[in-house]
C-alpha positions as CSV (number, residue, x, y, z in Angstrom):
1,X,-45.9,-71.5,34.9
2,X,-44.3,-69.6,32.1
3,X,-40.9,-70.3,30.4
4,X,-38.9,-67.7,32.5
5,X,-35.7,-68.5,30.3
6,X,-33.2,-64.7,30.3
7,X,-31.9,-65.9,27.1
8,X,-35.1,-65.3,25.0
9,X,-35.1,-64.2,21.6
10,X,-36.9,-60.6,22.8
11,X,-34.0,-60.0,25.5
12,X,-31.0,-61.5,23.1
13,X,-32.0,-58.7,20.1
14,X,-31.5,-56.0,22.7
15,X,-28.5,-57.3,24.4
16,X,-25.0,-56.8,23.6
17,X,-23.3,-59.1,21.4
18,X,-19.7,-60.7,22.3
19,X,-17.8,-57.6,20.2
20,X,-19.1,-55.0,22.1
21,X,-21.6,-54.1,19.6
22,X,-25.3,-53.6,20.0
23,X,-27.4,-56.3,18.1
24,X,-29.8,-54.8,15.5
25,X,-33.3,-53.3,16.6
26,X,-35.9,-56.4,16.5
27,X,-37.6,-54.6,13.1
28,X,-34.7,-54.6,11.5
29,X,-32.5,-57.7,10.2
30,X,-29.3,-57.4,9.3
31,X,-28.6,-58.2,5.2
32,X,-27.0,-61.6,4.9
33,X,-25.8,-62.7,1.7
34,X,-24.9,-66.0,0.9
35,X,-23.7,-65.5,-3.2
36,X,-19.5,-64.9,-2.9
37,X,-20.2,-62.7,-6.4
38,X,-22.6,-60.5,-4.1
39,X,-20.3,-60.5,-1.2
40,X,-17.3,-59.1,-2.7
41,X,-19.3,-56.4,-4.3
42,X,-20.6,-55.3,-1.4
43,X,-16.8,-55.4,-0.1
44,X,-15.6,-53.4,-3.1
45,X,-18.5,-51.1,-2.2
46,X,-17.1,-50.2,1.2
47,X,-13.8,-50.2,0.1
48,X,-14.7,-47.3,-2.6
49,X,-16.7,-45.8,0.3
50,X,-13.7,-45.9,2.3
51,X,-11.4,-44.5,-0.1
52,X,-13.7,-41.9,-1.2
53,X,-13.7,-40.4,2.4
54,X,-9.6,-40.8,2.4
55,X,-9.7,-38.6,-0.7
56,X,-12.2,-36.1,1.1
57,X,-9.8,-36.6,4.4
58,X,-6.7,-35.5,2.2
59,X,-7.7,-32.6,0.0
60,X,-9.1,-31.1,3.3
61,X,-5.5,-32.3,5.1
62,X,-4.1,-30.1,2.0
63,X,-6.3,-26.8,2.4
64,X,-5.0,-26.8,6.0
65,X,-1.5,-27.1,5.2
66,X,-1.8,-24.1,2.8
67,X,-3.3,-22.0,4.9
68,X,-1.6,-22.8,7.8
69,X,2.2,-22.0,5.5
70,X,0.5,-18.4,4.8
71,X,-1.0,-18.0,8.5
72,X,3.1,-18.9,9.3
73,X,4.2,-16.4,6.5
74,X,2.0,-13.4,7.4
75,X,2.8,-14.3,10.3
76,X,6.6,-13.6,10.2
77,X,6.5,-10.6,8.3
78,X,4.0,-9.2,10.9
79,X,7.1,-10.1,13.8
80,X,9.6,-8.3,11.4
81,X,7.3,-5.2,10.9
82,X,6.8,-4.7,14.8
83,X,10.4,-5.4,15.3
84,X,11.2,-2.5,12.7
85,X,8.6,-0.3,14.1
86,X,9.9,-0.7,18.0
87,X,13.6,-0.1,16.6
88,X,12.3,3.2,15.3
89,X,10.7,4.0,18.8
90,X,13.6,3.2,20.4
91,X,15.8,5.4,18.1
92,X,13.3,8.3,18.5
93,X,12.9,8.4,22.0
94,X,16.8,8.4,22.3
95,X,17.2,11.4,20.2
96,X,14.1,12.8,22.0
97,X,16.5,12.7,25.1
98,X,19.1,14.3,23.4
């Protein structure tokens, strides 16, 4: 009879692991590196990664603020440009009555 064992290495690569994450596809290993000089560059790696996409996150966080302050301007002037414009209506159609 054949081992019928759930735990074998075929189903564990598919399975989830204990964080919630998937393990890697059985063609593809994960990189393990043992040298601490190759593990903190890879660190410092994702740490540039990281704050190369907090750059990105800001400068777009910026653009939106700016246009958003002239959206608010234009805006405002718009409101006080109606506001004038249905004073004037008012006034006309009350010396229209007179």
């Amino acid at each position: 009879m054949a081992n019928e064992n759930p735990a074998t290495p075929e189903k564990q690569a598919n399975s989830p692991k204990g964080n919630g994450q998937k393990a890697q596809p059985s063609g593809k290993q994960p990189r393990v590196i043992s040298n601490p000089n190759d593990v903190a560059s890879v660190v410092l790696m994702q740490v540039d990664q990281v704050n190369a996409k907090k750059d990105e996150l800001t400068i777009a966080i910026k653009g939106l603020t700016d246009t958003t302050k002239q959206l608010v301007r234009i805006y405002a002037e718009h409101a006080a440009a109606i506001q004038k414009l249905q004073e004037k209506v008012k006034s006309l159609e009350g010396e229209k009555k007179k």
